[in-house]
C-alpha positions as CSV (number, residue, x, y, z in Angstrom):
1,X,0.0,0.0,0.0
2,X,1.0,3.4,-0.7
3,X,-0.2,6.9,0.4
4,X,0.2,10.1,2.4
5,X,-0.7,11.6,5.9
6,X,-3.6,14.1,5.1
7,X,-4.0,15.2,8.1
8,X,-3.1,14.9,12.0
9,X,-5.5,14.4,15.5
10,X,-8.1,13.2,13.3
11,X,-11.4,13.0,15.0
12,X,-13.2,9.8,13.5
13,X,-15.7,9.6,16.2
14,X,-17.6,11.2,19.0
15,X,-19.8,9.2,22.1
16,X,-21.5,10.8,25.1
17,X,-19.2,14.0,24.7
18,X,-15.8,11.8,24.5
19,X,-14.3,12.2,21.5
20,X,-11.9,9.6,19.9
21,X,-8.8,11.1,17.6
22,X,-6.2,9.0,15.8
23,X,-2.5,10.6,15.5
24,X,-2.6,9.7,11.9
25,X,-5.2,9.8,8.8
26,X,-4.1,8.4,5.6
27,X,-5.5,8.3,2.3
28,X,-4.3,8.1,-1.5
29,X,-1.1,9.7,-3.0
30,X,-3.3,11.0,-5.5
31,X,-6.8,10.5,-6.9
32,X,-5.5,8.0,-9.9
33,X,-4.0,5.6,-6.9
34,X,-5.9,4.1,-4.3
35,X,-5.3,2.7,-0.9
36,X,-5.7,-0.3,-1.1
37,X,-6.8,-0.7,2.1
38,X,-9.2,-3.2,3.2
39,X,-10.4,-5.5,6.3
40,X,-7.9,-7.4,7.8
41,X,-5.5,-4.5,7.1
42,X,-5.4,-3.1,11.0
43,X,-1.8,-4.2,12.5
44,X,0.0,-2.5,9.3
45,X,2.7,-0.7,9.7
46,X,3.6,2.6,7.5
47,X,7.2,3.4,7.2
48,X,8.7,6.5,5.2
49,X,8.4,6.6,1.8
50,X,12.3,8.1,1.5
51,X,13.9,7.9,-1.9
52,X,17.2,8.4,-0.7
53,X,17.1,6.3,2.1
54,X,20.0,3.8,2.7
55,X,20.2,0.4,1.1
56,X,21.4,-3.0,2.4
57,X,22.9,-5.9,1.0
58,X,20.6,-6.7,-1.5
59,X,19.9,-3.4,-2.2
60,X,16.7,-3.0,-0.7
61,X,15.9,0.7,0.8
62,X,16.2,0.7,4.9
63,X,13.0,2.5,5.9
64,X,11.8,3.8,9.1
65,X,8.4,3.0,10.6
66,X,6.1,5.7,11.3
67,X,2.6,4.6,12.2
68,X,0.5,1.1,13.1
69,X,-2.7,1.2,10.9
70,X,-5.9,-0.1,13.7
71,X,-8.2,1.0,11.8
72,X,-10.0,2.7,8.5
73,X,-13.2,4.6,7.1
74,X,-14.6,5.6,3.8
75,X,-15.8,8.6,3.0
76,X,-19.1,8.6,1.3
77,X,-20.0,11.4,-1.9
78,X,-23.3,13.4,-2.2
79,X,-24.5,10.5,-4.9
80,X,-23.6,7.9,-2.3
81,X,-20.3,6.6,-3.8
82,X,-17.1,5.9,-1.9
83,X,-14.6,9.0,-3.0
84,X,-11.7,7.8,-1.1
85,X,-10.7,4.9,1.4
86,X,-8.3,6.1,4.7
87,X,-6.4,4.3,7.0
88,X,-6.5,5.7,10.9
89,X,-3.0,4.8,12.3
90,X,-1.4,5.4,15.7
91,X,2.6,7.0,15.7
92,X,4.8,3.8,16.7
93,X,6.7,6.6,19.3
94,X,3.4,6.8,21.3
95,X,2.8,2.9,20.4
96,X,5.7,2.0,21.9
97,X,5.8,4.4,25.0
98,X,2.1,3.2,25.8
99,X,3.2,-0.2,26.0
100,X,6.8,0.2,28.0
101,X,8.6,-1.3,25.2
102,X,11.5,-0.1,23.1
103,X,12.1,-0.6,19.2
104,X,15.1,-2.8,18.3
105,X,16.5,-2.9,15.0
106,X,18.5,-6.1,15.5
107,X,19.9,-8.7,18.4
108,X,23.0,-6.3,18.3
109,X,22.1,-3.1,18.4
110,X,21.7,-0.5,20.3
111,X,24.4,-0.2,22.2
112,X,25.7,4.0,22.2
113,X,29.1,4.5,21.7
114,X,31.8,2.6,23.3
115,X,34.5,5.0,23.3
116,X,31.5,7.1,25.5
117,X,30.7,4.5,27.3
118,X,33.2,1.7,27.4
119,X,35.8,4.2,26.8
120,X,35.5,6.6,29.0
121,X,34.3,3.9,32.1
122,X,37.2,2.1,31.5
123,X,39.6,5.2,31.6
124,X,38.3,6.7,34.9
125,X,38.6,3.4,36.8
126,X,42.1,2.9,35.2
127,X,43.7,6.0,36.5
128,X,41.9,5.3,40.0
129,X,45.3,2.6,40.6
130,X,47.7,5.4,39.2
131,X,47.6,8.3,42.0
132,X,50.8,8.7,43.6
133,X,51.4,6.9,46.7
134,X,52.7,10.2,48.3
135,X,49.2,11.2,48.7
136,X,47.5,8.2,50.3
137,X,44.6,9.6,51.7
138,X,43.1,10.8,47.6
139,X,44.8,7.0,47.0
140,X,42.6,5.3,49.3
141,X,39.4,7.8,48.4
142,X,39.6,7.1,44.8
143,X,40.2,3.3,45.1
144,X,37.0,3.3,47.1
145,X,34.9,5.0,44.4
146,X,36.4,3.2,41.5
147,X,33.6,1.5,40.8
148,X,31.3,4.5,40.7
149,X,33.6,6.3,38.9
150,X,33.9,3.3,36.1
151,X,33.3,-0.1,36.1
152,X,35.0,-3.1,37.1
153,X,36.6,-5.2,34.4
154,X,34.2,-8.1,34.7
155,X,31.3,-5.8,33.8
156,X,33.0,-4.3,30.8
157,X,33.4,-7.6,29.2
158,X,29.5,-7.5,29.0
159,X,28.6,-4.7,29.3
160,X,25.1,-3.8,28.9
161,X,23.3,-0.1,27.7
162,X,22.9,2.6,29.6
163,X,18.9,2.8,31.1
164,X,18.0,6.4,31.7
165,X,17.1,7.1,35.3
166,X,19.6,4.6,36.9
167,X,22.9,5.6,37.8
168,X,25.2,6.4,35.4
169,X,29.1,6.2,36.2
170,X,30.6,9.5,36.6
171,X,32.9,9.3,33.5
172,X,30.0,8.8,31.4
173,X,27.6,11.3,33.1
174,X,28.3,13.8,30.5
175,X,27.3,11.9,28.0
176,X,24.5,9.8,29.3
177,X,22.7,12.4,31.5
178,X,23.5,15.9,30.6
179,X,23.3,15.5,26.9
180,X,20.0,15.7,27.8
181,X,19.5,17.8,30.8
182,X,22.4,20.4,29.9
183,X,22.5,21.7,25.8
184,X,24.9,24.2,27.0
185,X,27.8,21.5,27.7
186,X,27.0,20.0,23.9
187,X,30.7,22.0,22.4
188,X,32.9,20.9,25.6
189,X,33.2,17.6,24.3
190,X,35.9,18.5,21.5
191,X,38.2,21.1,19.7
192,X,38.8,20.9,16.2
193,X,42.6,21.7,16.4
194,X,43.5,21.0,13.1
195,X,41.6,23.4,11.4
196,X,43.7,26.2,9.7
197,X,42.7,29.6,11.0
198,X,42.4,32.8,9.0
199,X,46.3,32.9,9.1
200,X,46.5,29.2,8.6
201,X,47.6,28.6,12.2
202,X,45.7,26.0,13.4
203,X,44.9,25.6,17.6
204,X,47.5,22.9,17.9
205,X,50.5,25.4,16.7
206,X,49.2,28.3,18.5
207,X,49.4,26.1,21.8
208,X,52.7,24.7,20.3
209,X,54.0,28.2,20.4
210,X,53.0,29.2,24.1
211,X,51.2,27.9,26.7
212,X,49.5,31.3,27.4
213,X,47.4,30.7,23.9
214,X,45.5,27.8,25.9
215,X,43.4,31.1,26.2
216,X,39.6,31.8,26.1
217,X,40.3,35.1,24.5
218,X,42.8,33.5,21.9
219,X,40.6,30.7,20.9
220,X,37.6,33.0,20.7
221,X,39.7,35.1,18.4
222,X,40.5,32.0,16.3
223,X,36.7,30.9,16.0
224,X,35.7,34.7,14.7
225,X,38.3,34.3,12.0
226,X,37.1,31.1,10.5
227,X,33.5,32.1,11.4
228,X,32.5,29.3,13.7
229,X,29.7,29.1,15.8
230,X,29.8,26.1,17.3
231,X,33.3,26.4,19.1
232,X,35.1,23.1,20.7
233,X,36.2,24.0,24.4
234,X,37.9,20.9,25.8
235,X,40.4,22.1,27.5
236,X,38.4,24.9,29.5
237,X,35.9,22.9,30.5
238,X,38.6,20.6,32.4
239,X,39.9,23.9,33.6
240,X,36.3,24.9,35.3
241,X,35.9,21.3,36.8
242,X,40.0,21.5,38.4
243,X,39.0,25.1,40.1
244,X,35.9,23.3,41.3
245,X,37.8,20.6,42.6
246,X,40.6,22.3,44.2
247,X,37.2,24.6,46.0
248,X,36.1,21.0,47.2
249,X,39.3,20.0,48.4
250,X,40.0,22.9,50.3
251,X,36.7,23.2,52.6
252,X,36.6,19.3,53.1
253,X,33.9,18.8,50.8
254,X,35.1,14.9,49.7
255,X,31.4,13.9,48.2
256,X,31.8,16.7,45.5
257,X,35.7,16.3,45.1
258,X,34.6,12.4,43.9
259,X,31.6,13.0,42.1
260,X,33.6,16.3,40.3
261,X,36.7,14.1,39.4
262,X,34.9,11.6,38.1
263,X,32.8,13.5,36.0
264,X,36.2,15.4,34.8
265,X,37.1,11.8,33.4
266,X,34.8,12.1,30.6
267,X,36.2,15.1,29.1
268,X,39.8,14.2,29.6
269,X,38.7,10.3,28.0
270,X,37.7,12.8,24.9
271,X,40.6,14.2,24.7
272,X,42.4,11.0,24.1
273,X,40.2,10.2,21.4
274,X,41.2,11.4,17.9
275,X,38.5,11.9,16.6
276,X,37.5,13.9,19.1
277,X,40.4,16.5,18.5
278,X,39.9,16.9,14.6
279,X,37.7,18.5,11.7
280,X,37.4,14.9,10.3
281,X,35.5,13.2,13.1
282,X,33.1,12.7,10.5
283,X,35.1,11.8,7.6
284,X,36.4,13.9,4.6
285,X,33.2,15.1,3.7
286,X,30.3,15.2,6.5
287,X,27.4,14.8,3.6
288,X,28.5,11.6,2.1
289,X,26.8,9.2,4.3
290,X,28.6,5.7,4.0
291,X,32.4,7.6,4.6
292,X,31.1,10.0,7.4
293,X,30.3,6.9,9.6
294,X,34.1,6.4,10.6
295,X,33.5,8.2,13.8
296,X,30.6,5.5,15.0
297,X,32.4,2.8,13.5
298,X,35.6,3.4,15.5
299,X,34.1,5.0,18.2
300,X,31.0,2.1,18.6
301,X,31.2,-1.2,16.5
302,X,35.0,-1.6,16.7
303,X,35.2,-0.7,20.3
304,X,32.8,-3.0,21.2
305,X,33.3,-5.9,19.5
306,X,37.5,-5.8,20.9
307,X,36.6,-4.7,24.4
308,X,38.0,-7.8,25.4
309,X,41.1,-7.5,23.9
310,X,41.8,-3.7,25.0
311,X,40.7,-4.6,28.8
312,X,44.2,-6.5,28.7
313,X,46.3,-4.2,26.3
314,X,45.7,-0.8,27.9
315,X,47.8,-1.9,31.0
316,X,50.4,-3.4,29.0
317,X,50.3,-0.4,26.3
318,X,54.6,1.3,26.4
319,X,53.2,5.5,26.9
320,X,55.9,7.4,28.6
321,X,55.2,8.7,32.4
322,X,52.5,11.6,32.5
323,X,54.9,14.2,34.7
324,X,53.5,15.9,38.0
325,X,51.6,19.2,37.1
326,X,53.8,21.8,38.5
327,X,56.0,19.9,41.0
328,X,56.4,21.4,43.9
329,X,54.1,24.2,43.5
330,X,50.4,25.1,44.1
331,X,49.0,24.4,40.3
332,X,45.9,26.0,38.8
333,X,43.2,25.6,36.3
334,X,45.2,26.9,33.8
335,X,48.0,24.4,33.9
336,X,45.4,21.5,34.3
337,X,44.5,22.9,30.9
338,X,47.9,22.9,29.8
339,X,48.4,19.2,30.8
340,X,45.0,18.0,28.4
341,X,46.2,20.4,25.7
342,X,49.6,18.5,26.0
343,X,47.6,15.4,25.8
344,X,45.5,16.3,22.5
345,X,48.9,17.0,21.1
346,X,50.3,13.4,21.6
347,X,47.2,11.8,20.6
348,X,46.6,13.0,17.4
349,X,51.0,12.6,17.1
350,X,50.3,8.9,18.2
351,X,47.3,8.2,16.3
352,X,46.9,11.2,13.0
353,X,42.7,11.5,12.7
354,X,43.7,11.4,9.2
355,X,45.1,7.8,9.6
356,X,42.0,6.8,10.4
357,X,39.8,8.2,8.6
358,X,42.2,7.0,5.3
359,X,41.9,3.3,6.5
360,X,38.5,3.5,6.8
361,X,37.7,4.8,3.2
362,X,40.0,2.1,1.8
363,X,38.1,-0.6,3.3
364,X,35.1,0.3,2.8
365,X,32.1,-3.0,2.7
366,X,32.8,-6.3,4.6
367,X,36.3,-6.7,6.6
368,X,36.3,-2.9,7.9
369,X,36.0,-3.1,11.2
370,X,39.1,-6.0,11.7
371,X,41.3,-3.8,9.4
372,X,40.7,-1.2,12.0
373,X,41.2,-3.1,14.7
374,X,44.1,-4.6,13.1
375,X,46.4,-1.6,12.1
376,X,45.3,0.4,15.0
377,X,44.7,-1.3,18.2
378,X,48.2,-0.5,20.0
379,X,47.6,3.0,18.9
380,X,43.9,3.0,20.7
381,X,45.5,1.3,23.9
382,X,48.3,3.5,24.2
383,X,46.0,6.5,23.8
384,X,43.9,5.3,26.4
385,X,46.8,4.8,28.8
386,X,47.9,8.2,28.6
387,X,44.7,9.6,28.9
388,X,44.3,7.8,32.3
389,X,47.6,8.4,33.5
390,X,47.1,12.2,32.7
391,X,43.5,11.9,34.2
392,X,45.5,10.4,37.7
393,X,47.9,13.7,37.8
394,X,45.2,16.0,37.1
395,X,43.1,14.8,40.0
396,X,46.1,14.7,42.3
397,X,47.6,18.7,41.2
398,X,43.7,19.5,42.6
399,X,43.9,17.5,45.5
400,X,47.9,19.2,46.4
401,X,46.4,22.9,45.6
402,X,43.4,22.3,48.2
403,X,45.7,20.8,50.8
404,X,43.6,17.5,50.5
405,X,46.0,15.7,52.7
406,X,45.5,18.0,55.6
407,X,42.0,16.8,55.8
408,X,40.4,13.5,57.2
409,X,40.5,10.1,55.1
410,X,37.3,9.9,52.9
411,X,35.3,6.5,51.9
412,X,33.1,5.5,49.4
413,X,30.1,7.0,49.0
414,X,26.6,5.8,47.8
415,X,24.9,6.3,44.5
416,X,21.7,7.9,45.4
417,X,24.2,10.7,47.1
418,X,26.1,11.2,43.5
419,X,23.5,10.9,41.5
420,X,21.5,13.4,43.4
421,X,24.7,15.9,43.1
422,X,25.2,15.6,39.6
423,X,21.2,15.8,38.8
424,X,21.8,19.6,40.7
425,X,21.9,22.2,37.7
426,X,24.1,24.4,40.0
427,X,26.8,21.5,40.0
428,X,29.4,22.0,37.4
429,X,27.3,24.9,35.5
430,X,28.6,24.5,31.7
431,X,29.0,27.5,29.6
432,X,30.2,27.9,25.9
433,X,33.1,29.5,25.1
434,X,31.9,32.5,23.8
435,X,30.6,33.5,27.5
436,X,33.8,32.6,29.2
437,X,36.7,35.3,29.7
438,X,39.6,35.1,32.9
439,X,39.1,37.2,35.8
440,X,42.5,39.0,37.4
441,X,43.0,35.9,39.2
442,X,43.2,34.2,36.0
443,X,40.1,32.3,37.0
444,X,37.0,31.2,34.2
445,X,34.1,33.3,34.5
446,X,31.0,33.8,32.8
447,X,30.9,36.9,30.8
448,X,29.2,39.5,32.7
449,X,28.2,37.6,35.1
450,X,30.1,36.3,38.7
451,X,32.5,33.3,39.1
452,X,32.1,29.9,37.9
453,X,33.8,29.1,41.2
454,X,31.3,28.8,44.2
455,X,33.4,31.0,47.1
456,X,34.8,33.4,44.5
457,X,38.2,34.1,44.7
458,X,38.7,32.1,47.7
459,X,41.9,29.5,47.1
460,X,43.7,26.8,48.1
461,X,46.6,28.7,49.0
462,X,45.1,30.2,51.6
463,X,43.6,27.3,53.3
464,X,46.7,26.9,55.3
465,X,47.1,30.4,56.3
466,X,43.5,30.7,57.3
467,X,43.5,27.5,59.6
468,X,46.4,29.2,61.5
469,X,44.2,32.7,62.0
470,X,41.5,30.8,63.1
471,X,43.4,28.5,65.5
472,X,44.7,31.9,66.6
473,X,42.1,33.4,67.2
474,X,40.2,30.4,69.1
475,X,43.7,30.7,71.6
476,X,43.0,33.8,72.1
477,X,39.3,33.9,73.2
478,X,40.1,30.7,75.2
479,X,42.8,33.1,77.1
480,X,40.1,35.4,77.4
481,X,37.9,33.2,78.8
482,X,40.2,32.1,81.8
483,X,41.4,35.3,82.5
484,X,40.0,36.8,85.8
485,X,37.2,39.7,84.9
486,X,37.4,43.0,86.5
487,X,35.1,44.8,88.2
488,X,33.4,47.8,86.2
489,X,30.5,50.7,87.2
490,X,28.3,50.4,85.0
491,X,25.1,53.7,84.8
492,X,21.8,51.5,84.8
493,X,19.1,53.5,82.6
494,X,16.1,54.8,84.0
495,X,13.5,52.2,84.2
496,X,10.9,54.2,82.2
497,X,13.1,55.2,79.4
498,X,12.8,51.2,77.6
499,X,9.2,51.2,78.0
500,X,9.2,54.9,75.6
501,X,11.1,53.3,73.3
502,X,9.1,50.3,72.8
503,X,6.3,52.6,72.6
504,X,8.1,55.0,69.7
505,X,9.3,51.6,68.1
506,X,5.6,50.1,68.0
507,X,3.8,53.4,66.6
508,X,7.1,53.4,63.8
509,X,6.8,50.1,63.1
510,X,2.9,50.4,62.3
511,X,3.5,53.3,60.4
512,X,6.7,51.4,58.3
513,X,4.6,48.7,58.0
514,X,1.4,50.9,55.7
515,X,4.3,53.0,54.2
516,X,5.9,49.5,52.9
517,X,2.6,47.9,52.0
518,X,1.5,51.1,49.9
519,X,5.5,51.1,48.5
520,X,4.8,47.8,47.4
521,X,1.4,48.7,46.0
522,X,2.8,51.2,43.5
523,X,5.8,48.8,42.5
524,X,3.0,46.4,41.7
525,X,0.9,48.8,39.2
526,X,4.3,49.8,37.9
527,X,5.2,46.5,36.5
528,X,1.5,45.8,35.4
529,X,2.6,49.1,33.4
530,X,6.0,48.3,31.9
């Protein structure tokens, strides 16, 4: 059968003041082709007519369903003839949502992408066995919370799709909660660094040249002169999280220090992923459909189907040591920054996005995926490897700027607790990089707006000094305290003078109290006005 919606919420029927209405009506394409449709017919389904939909092996098109036909009428002319035949069908969405089920495509399918979700899981609970032992207090705390930072290896193996409402890990709540919940955080995800700019410099040698260009103002700069929009912050997203982090550290706050690292994992698991740091993630050209699938075929089918094999290779992968951020010094968001831009550079040196993306065009059909696999899969371990070992030394420089260690040992803490915190809007705001700038203290903030930072300009580096003024000052009152009072004359008021006051304070009180309700009378009708 063949035909076209003609209209939608049809009404085919009214009873006692209820009236029925079906999502879709359907009738002929045209008045030389009929339905077709008959008795029997209800449990059809429509799919999309689309001429240029895909086509599989046997070069059939690959349509999508739209509607189960239930039912039909005929509509009768003025001479009692049947003009034209519909069909009433129901949209398979509210179908399926009606009944609690889902739509599967195949046995296989479904599963999101495993660099997102196997990926990034695996790389969080990695670098949870790589913090240095001279801080054993974050060692022990993020042992604890491996598992709710990733998953344990056993799970992996099988591991089954994300349900939305359950808890998610925290290296994969940026993808599998706030892709939904927060649009704003859509562009922190990547950076196209290998896109020339206006004076063909692209981001990776401009941060090759100088640290100081891992800049909100210089990248913004970049973006105007190639006229983008949609502008890949990375690195400054990382940067927001660390000051976060160190905030959490410093006033003891351990619940938010775990759920905020973990959560960092994600973006520093992208930044390990070439793809993720190139103008090709989606092939040579973006509108030719089979060759801009490299990035889910990469990303998702070869991913999965090796998990296996990388679960053992990633430990065993030969990545030089990811050095201490700032040794010996108090580091800041900017150098955690510095340290994932330094990271982007060596994945895309270890593993060129164009290398991909030329393999997969030259294998295009049956075999793809194992001559990924096959040329690449030391490349993808060691990647991985580094981005945990750089994810470990980004959580520890936090943890030394706060003065973690100072603080009491923290556990493991429960799901329903993380879950609740990263569900909070006002946890980890994201903003796009066109609303970012530094302040003076070389701190992210919103454009024109106050700190991303909770306390302000409050940090780690004073923590110590302030403990010492307050123990100091607690000495002090307790000297007070014990110190023997002397004796002093005091003049007593007279005893009628309070009772006046009270009096004065009632009569202005009453008074303040009609002046304020007629004040906030008038402010009323003038904003019915405006």
């Amino acid at each position: 059968m063949k035909g076209k919606i003609l209209g939608l919420f049809y009404r085919y029927k009214t009873v006692g003041g209820m009236e029925y209405v079906s999502d879709f009506v359907i009738g002929p394409r045209d008045g030389d082709t009929p339905l077709n449709n008959y008795p029997g017919d209800s449990g059809t389904v429509w799919f999309v007519d689309d001429p240029d939909a895909k086509k599989n092996a046997s070069g059939a098109r690959i349509l999508s369903p739209l509607a189960l036909e239930w039912g039909g009428q005929e509509l009768f002319g003025s001479s009692g003839k049947v003009p034209m035949q519909v069909a009433l069908g129901i949209c398979m969405s509210t179908l399926c949502r009606e009944l609690d089920v889902e739509l599967i495509g195949d046995w296989n399918a479904g599963h999101t992408e495993y660099w997102g979700e196997w990926g990034h899981v695996k790389i969080g609970a990695y670098a949870t066995g790589l913090i240095d032992a001279k801080l054993p207090k974050l060692a022990t705390m993020m042992d604890a919370n491996a598992d709710n930072i990733g998953l344990d290896d056993k799970l992996l193996v099988d591991l089954k799709p994300y349900q939305r409402g359950t808890f998610s890990p925290l290296a994969d709540v940026a993808d599998l909660v706030w892709r939904f919940t927060r649009h704003t955080d859509e562009s922190n995800h990547f950076a196209d660094m290998d896109k020339p700019g206006r004076d063909g410099k692209t981001l990776l040698d401009l941060c090759a040249e100088s640290t100081r260009n891992v800049d909100p103002k210089v990248w913004n700069d970049y973006y105007e002169g190639i006229g983008e929009d949609r502008r890949g912050a990375l690195p400054f997203r990382v940067w927001q999280i660390f000051d976060e982090m160190v905030e959490y550290a410093a006033a003891n706050k351990k619940l938010e220090f775990v759920c905020a690292a973990g959560i960092v994992a994600h973006y520093i698991g992208d930044a390990c992923q070439p793809l993720h740091i190139s103008q090709f993630h989606h092939g040579l050209d973006p509108n030719d459909k089979a060759h801009a699938k490299v990035h889910s075929v990469y990303e998702t089918t070869m991913i999965g189907r090796h998990g296996k094999d990388l679960i053992k290779m990633i430990p065993d992968a030969r990545t030089s040591d990811v050095a201490e951020i700032v040794p010996g010094g108090t580091p800041t968001g900017r150098d955690a920054a510095v340290a994932v831009v330094a990271l982007m550079q060596r994945t895309v040196k270890r593993l060129p996005p164009m290398t991909i993306v030329n393999l997969f065009n030259s294998h295009m059909g049956s075999g793809q995926v194992e001559a990924l696999w096959s040329k690449l899969k030391d490349a993808i371990a060691a990647c991985m490897q580094d981005g945990a070992k750089t994810l470990a030394r980004v959580w520890e420089a936090a943890w030394r700027a706060g003065a973690g260690e100072d603080r009491g040992q923290g556990g493991k803490f429960d799901q329903d607790s993380l879950s609740k915190l990263y569900n909070d809007p006002s946890f980890l705001p994201a903003f796009p990089l066109q609303q970012l700038t530094l302040d003076a203290d070389d701190h992210l903030v919103p454009i024109g707006g106050s700190s991303t930072r909770r306390r302000g300009a409050t940090t780690a580096r004073r923590a110590r000094p302030q403990a010492a003024k307050k123990a100091a000052k607690k000495a002090a009152r307790e000297t007070a305290r014990k110190a023997p009072k002397k004796a002093v004359a005091r003049k007593r008021p007279a005893a009628a003078a309070p009772v006046r006051r009270a009096a004065a304070s009632k009569k202005t009180a009453t008074k303040r109290g009609v002046a304020s309700k007629r004040s906030v009378g008038k402010t009323r009708k003038a904003a019915r006005k405006r």
